[in-house]
N, C-alpha and C positions, 0 to 999 in steps of 0.2 A: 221742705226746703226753705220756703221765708221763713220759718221756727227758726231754723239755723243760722243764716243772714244777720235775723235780727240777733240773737243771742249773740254772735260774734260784734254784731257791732257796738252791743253794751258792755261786753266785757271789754274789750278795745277803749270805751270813750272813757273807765272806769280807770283805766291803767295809766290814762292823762292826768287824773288829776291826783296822782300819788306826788308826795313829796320830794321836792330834789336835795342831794345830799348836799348839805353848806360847806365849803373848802373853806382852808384857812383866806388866811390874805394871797395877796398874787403879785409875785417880781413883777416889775417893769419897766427898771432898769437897773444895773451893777456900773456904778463907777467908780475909778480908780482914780488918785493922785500921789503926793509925795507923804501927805499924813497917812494914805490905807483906803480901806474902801466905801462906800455910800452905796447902798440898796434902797432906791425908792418903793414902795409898798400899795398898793391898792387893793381895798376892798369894797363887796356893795353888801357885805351882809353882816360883817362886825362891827357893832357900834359899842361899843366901850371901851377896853385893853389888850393891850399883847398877851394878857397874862395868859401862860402854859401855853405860849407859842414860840417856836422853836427855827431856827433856820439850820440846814444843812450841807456840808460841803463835803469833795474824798476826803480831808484831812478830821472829821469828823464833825457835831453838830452842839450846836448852844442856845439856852434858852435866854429869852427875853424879859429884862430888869421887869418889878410889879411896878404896874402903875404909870405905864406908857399907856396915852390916851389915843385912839382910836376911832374917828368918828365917822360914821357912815356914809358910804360914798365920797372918800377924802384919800388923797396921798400923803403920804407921811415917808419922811428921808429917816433912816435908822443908820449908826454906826455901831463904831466896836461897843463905843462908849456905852450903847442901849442892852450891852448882853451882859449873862451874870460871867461869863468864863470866855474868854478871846478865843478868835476865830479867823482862822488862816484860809480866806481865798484864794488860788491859783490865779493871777490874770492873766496866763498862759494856758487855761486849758482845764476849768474845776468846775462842773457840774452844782449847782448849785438849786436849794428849793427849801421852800418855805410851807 
């Protein structure tokens, strides 16, 4: 019975220290005014560029100019202006993710 115990608990302490999967950046705030919209950006594990990263809306999704910098543990405001192809968010109701 402590054969068992113990084996479960190394197999357990083993499965802690597997790697966590890195997400892209992360919304944490969408604002709107008279010129469109600002998406503020946060991440703690990108440190370079947006490059081949992508935002998404219903009205479809667009990728991110090369060569926006990005630095770790930083917020970064992004507009239209930052995508290769415009991007229509709903401020009434558009599900939105990066």
């Amino acid at each position: 019975m402590k054969t068992i115990i113990i084996l479960v608990l190394l197999i357990s302490a083993s499965l802690l220290l597997a790697n966590p999967i890195a997400e892209g950046p992360y919304i944490t705030e969408i604002y709107f005014d008279e010129t469109g919209w600002s998406i503020e950006l946060y991440s703690m594990i990108i440190n370079g560029n947006l490059y081949n990263c992508k935002i998404s809306s219903n009205a479809g999704e667009a990728y991110f100019l090369p060569g926006i910098p990005f630095p770790q543990e930083t917020y970064i405001v992004v507009t239209q202006d930052d995508l290769q192809t415009p991007l229509v968010i709903d401020e009434q109701g558009d599900h939105v993710t990066s």
